[in-house]
MOPAC internal coordinates of N, CA, C and O (Angstrom, degrees):
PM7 1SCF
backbone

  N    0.0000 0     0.00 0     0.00 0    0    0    0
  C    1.4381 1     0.00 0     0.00 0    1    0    0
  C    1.5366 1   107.64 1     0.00 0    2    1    0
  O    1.2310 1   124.37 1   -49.03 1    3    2    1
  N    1.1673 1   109.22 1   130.97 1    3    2    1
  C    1.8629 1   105.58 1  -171.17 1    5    3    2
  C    1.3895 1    98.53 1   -79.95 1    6    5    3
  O    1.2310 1   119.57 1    -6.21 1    7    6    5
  N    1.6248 1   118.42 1   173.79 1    7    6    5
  C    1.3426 1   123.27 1   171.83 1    9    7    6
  C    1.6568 1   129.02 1   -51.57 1   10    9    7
  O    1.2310 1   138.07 1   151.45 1   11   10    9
  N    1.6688 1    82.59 1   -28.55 1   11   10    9
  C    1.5362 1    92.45 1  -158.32 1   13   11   10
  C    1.9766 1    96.88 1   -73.17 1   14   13   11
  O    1.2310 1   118.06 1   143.07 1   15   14   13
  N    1.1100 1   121.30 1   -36.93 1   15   14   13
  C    1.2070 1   142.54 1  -146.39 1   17   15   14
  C    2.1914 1    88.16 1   -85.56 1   18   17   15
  O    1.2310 1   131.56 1   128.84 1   19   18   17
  N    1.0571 1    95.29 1   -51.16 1   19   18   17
  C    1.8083 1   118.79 1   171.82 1   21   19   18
  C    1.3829 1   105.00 1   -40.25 1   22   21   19
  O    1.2310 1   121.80 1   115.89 1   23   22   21
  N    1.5043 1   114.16 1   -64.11 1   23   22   21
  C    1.6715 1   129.59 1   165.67 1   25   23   22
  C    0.8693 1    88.28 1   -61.56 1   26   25   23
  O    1.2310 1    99.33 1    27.39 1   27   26   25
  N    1.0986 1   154.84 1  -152.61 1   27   26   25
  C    1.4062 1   166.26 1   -43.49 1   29   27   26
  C    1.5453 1    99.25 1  -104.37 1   30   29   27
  O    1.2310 1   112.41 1   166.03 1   31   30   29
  N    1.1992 1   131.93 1   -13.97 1   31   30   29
  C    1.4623 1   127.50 1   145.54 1   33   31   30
  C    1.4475 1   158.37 1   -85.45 1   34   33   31
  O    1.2310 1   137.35 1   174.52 1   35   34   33
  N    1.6422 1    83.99 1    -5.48 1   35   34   33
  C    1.3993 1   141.53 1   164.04 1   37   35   34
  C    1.7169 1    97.93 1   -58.89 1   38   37   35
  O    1.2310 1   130.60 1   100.86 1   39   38   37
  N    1.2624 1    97.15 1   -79.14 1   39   38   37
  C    1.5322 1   118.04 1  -156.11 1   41   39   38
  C    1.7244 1    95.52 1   -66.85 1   42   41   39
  O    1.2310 1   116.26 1   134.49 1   43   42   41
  N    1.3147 1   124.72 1   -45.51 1   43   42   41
  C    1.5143 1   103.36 1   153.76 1   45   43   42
  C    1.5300 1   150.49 1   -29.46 1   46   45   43
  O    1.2310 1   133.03 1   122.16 1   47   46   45
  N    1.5314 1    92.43 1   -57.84 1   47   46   45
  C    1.2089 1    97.61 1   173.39 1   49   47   46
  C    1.6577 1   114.58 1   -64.53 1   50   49   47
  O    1.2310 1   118.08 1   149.17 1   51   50   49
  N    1.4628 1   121.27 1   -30.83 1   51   50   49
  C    1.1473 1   117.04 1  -164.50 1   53   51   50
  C    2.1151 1    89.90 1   -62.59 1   54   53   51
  O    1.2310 1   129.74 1   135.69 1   55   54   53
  N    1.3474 1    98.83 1   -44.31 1   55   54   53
  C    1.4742 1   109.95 1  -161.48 1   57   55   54
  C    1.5304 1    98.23 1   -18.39 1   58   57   55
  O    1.2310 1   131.27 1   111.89 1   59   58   57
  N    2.0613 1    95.86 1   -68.11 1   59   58   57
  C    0.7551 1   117.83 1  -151.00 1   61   59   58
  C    1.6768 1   110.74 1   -73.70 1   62   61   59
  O    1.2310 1   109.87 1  -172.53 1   63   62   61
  N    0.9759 1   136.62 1     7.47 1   63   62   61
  C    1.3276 1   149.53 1   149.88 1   65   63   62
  C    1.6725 1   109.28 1   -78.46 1   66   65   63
  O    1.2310 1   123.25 1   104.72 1   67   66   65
  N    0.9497 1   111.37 1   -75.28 1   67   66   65
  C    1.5801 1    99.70 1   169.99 1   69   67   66
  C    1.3006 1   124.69 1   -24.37 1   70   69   67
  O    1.2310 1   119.52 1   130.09 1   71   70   69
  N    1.5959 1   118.52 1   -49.91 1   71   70   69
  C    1.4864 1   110.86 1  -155.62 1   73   71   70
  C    1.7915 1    95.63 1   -93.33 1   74   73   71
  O    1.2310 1   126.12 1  -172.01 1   75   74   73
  N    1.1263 1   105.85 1     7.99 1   75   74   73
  C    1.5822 1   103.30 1  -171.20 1   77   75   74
  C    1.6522 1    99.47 1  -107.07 1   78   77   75
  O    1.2310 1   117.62 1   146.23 1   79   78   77
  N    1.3250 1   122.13 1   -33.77 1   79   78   77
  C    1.3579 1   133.59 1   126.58 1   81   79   78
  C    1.8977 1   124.73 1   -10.25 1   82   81   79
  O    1.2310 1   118.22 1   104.96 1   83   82   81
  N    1.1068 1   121.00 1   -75.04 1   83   82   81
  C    1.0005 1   147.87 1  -156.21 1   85   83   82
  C    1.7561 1    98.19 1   -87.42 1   86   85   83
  O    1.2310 1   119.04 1   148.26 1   87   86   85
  N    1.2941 1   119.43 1   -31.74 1   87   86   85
  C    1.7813 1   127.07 1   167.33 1   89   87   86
  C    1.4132 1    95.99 1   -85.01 1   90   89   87
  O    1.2310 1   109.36 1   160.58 1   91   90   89
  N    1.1473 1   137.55 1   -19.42 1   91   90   89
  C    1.6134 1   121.28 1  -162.11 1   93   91   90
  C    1.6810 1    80.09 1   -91.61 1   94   93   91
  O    1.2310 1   118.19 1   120.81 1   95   94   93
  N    1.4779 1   121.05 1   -59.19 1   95   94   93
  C    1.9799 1   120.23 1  -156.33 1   97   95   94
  C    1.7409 1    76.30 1   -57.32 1   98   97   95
  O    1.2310 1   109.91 1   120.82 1   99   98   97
  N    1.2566 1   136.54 1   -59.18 1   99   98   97
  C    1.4496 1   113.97 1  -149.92 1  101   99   98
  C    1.7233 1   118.79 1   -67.85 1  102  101   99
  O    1.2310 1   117.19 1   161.66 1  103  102  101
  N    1.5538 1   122.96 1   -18.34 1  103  102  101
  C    1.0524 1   132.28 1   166.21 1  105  103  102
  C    1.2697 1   120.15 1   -63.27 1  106  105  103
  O    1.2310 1   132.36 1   116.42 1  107  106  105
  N    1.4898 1    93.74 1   -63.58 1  107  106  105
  C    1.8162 1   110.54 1   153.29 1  109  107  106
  C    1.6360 1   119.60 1    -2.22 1  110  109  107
  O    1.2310 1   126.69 1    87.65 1  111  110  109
  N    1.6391 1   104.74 1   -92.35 1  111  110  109
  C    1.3708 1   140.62 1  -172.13 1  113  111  110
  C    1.7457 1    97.17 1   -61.24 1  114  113  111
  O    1.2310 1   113.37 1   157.34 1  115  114  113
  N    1.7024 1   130.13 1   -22.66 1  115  114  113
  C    1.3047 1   126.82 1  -179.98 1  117  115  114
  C    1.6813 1    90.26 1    71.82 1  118  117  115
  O    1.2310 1   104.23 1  -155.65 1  119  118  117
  N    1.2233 1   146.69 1    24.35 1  119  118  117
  C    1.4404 1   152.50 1   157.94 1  121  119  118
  C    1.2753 1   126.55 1  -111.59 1  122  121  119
  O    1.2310 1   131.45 1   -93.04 1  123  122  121
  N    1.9849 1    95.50 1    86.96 1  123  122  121
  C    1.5796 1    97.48 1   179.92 1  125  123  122
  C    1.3413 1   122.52 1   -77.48 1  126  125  123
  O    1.2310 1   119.56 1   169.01 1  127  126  125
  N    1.6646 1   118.44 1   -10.99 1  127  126  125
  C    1.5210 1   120.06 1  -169.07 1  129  127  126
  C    1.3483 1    94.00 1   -75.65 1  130  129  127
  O    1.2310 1   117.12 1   119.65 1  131  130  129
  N    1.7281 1   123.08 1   -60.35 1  131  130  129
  C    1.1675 1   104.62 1  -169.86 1  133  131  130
  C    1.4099 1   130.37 1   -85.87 1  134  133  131
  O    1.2310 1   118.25 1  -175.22 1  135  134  133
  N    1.9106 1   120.95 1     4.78 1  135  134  133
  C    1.3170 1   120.46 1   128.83 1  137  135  134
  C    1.3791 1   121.19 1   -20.05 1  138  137  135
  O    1.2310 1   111.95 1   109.07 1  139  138  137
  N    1.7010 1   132.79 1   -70.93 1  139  138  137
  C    0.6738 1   145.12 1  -117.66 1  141  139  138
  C    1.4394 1    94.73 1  -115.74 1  142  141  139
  O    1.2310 1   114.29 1   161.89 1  143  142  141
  N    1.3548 1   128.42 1   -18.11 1  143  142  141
  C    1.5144 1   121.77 1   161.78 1  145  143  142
  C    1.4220 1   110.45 1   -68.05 1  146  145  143
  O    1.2310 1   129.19 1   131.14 1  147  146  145
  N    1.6533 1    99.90 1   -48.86 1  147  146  145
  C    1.8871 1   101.82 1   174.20 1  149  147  146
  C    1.0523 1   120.06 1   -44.42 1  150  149  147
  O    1.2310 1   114.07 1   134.85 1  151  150  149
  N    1.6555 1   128.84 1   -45.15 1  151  150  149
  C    1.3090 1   136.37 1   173.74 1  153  151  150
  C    1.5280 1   108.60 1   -47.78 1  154  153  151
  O    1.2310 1   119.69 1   115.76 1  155  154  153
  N    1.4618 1   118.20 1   -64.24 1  155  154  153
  C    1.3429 1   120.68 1   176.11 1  157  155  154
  C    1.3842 1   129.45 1   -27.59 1  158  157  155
  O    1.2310 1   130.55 1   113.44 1  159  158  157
  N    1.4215 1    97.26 1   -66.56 1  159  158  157
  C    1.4796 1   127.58 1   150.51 1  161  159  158
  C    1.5578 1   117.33 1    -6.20 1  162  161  159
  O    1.2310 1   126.48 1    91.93 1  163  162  161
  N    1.5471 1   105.15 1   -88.07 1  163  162  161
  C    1.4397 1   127.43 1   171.10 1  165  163  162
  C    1.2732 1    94.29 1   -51.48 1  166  165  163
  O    1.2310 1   105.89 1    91.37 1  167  166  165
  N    1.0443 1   143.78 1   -88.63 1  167  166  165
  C    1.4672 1   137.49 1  -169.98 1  169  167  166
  C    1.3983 1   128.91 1   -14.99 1  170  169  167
  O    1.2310 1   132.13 1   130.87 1  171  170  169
  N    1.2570 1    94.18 1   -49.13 1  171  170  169
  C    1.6654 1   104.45 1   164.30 1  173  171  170
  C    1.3841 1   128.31 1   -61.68 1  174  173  171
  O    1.2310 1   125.95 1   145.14 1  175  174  173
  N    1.3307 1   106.18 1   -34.86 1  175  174  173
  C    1.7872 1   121.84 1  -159.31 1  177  175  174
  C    1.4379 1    91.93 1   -90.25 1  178  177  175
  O    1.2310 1   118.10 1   134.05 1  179  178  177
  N    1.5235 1   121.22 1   -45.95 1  179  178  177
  C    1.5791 1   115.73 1   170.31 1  181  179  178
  C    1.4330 1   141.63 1   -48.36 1  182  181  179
  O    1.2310 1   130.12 1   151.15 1  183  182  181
  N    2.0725 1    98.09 1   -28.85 1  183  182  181
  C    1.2318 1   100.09 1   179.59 1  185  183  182
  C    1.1900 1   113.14 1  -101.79 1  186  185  183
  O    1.2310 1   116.45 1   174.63 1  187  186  185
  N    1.5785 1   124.35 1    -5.37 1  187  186  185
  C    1.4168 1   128.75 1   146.62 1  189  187  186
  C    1.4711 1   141.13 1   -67.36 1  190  189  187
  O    1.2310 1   132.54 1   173.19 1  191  190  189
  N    1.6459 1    93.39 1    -6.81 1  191  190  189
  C    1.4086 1   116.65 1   176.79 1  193  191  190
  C    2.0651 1    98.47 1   -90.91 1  194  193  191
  O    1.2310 1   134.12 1   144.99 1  195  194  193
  N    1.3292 1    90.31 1   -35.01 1  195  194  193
  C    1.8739 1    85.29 1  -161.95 1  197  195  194
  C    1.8264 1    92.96 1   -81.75 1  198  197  195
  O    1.2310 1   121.34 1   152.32 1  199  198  197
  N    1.2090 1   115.03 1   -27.68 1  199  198  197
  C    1.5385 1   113.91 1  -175.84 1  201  199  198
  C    1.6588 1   106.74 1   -31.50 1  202  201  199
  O    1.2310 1   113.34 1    95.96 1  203  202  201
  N    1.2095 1   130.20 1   -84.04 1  203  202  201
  C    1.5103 1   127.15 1  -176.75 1  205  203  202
  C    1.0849 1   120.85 1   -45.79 1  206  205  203
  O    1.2310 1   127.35 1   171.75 1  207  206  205
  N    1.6056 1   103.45 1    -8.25 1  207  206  205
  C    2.0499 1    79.59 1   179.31 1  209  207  206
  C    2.0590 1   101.58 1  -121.09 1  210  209  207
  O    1.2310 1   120.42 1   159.83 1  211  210  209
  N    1.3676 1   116.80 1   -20.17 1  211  210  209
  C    1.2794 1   101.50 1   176.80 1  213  211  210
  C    1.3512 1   113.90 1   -88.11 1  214  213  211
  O    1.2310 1   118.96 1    15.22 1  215  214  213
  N    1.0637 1   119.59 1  -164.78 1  215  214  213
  C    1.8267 1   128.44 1   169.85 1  217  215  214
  C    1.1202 1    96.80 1   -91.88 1  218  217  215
  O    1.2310 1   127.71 1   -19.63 1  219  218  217
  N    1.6234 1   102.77 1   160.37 1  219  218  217
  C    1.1721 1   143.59 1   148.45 1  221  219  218
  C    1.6313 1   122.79 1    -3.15 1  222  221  219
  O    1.2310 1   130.18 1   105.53 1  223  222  221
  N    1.6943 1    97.97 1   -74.47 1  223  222  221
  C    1.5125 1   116.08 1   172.68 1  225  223  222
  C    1.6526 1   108.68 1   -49.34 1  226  225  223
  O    1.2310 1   127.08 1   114.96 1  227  226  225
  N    1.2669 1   103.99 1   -65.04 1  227  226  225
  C    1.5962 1   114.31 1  -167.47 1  229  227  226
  C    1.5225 1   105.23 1   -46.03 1  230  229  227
  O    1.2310 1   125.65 1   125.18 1  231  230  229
  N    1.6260 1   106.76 1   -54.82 1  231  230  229
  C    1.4024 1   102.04 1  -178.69 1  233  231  230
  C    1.5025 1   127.92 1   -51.04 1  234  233  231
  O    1.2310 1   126.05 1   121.07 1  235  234  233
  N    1.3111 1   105.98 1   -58.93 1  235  234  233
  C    1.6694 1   108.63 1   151.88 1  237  235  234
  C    1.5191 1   129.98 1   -20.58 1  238  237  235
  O    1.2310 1   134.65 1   120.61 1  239  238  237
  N    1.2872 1    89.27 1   -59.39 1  239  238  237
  C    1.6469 1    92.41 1  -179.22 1  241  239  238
  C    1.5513 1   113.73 1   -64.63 1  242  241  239
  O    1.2310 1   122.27 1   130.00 1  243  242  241
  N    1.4142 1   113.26 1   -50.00 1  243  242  241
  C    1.5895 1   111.92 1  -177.72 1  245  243  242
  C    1.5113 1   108.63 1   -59.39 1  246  245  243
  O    1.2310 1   117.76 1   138.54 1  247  246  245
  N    1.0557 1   121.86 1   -41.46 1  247  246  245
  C    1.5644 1   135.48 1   173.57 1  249  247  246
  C    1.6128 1   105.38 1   -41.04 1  250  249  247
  O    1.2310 1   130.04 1   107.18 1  251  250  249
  N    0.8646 1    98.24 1   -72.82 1  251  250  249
  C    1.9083 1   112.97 1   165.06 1  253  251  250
  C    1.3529 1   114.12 1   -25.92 1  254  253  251
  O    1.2310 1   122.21 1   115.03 1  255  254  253
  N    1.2991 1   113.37 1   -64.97 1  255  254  253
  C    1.3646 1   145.52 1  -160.07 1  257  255  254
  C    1.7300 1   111.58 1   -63.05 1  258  257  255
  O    1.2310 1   133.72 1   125.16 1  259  258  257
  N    1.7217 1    91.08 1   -54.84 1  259  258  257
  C    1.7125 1   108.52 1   175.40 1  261  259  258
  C    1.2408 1   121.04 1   -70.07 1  262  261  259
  O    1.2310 1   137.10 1   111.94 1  263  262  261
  N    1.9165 1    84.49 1   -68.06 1  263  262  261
  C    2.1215 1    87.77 1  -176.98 1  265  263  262
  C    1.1188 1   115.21 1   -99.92 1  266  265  263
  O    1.2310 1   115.89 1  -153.78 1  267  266  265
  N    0.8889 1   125.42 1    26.22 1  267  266  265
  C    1.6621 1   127.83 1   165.59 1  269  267  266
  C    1.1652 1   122.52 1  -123.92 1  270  269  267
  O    1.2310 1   111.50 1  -174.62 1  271  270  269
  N    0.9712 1   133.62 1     5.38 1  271  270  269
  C    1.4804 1   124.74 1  -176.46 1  273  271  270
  C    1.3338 1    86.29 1  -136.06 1  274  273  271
  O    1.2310 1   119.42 1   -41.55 1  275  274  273
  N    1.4537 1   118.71 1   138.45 1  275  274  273
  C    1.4912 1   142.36 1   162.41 1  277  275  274
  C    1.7637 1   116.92 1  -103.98 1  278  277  275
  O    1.2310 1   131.68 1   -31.24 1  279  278  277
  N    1.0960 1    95.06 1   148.76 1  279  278  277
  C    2.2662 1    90.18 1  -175.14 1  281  279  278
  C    1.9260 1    81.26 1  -130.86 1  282  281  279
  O    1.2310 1   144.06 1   -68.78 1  283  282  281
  N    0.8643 1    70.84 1   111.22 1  283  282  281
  C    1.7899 1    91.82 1   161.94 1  285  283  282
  C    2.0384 1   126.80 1  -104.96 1  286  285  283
  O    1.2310 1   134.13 1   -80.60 1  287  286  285
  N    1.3728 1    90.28 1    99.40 1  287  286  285
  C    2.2732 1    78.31 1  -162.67 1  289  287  286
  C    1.6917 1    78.46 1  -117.64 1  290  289  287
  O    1.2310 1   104.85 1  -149.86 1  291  290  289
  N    0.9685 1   145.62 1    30.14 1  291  290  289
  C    1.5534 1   136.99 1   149.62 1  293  291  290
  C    2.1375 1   101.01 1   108.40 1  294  293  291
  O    1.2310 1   137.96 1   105.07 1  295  294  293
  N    1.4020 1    82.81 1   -74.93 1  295  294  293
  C    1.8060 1    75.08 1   175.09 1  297  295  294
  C    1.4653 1   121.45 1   -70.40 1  298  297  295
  O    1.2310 1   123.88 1   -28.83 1  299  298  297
  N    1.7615 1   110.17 1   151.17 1  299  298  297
  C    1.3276 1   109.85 1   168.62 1  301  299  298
  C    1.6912 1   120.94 1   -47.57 1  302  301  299
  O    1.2310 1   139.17 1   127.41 1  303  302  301
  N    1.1646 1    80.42 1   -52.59 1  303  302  301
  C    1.8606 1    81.01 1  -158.37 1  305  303  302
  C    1.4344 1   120.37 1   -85.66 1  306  305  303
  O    1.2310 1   130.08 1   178.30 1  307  306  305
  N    1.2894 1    98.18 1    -1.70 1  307  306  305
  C    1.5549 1   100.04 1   157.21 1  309  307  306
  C    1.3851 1   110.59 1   -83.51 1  310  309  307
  O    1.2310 1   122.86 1   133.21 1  311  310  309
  N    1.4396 1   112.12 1   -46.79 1  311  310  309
  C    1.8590 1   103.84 1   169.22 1  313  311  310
  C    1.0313 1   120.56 1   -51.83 1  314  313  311
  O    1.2310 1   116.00 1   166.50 1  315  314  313
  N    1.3575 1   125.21 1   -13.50 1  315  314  313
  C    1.4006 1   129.81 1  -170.14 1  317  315  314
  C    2.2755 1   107.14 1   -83.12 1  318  317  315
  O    1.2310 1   144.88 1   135.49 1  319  318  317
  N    1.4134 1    69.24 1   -44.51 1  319  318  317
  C    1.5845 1   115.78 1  -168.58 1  321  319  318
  C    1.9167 1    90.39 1   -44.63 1  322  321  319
  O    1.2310 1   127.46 1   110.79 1  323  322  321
  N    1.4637 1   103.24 1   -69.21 1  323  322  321
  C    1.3328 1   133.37 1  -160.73 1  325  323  322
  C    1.9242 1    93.44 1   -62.30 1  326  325  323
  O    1.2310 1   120.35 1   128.95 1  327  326  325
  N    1.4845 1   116.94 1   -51.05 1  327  326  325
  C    1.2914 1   114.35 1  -176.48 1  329  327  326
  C    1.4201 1   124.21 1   -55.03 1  330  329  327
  O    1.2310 1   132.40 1   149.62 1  331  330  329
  N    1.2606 1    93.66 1   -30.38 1  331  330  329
  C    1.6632 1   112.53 1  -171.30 1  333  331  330
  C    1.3891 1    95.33 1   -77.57 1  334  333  331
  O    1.2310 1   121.03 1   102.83 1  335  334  333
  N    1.1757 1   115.63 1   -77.17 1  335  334  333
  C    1.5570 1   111.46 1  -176.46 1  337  335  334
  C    1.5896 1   109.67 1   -34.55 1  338  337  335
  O    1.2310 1   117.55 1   122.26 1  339  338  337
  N    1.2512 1   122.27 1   -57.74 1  339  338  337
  C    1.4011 1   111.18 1  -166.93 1  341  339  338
  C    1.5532 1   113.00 1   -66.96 1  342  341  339
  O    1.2310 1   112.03 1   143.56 1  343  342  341
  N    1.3796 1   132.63 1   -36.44 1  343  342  341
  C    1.3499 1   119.22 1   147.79 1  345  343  342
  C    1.0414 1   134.19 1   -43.96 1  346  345  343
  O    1.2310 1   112.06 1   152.64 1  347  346  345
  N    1.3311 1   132.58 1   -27.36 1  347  346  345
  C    1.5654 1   144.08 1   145.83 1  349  347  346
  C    1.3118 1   113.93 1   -30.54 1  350  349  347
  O    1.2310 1   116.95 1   121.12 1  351  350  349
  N    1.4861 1   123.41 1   -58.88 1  351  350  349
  C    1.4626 1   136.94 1  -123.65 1  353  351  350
  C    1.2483 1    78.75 1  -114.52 1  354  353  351
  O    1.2310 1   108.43 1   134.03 1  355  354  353
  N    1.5996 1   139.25 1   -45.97 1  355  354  353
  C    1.6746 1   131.60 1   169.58 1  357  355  354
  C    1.3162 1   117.88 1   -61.73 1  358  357  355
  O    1.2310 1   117.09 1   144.40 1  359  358  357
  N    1.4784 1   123.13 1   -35.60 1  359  358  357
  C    1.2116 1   132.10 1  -165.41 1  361  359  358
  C    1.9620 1   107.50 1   -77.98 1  362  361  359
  O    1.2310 1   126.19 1   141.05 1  363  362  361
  N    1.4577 1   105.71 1   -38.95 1  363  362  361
  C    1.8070 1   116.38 1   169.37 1  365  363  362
  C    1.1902 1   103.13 1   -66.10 1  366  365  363
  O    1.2310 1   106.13 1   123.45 1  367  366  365
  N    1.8489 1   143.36 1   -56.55 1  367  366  365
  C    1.1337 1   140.57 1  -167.28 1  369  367  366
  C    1.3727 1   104.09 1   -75.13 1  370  369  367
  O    1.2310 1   117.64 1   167.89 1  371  370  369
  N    1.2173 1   122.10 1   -12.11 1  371  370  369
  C    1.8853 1   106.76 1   171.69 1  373  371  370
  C    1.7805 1    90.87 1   -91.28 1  374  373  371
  O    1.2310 1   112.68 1   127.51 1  375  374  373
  N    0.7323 1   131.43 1   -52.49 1  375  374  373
  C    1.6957 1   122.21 1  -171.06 1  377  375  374
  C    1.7181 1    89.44 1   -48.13 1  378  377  375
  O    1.2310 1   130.46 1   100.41 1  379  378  377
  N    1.2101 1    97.42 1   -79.59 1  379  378  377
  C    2.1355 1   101.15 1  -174.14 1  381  379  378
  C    1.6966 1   103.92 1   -18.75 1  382  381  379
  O    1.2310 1   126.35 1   129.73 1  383  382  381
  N    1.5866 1   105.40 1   -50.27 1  383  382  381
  C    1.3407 1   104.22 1  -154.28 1  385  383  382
  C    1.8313 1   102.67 1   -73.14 1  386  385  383
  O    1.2310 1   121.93 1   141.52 1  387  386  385
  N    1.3198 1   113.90 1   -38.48 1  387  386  385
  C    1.1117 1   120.67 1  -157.64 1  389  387  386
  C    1.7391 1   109.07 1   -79.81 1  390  389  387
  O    1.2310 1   123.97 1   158.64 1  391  390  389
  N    1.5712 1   109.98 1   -21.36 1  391  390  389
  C    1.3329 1   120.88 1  -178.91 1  393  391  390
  C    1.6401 1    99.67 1   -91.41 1  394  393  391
  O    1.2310 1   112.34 1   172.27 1  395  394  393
  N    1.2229 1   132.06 1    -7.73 1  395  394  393
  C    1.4632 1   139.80 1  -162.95 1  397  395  394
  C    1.9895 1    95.37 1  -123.45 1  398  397  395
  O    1.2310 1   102.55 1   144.48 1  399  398  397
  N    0.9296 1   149.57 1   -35.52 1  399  398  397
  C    0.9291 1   148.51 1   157.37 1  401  399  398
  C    1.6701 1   139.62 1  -160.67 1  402  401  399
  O    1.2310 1   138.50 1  -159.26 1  403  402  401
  N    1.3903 1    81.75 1    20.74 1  403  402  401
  C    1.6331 1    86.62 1   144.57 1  405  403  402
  C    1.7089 1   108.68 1   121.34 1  406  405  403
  O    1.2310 1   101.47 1     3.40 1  407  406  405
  N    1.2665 1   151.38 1  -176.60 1  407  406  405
  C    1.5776 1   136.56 1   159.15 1  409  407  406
  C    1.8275 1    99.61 1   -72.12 1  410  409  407
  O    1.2310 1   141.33 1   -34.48 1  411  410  409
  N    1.6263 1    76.20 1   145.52 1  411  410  409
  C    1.6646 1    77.49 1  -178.98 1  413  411  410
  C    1.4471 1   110.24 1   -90.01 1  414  413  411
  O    1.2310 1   120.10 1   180.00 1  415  414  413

């Protein structure tokens, strides 16, 4: 596995500690709105973080995925709930993917 590939799986996992981080202070505090700016937040900084090392496509797609698409199920903190998880669940399948065949 080259260095670069080493980092860049590194910096995932941290992601993915952070944003699980960042759902616990907002549960915490009983503040899903401003959970949910932090989330935004991170969202942004992640996919400007993954920009230099994936393609084109991938980036697009996560872009899509993050800031474009909204999940609306009525309560905050389950939307909150639901965001977090799904950044989770993208953030493990790019490590899986990238340790299984390579950055996409």
């Amino acid at each position: 596995m080259s260095e670069d590939t080493t980092e860049l799986l590194a910096y995932i996992q941290r992601q993915i500690e952070e944003i699980t981080s960042i759902h616990a202070e907002a549960e915490k505090a009983l503040n899903a709105v401003q959970g949910k700016d932090h989330v935004t937040k991170w969202k942004r900084k992640v996919v400007d973080g993954l920009a230099p090392h994936v393609s084109p496509a991938y980036l697009q797609h996560i872009t899509k995925e993050w800031l474009e698409t909204t999940y609306f199920v009525g309560d905050v903190f389950d939307e909150l709930a639901d965001e977090v998880d799904m950044c989770r669940r993208h953030l493990k399948k790019l490590a899986k993917d990238i340790q299984t065949t390579g950055i996409p």
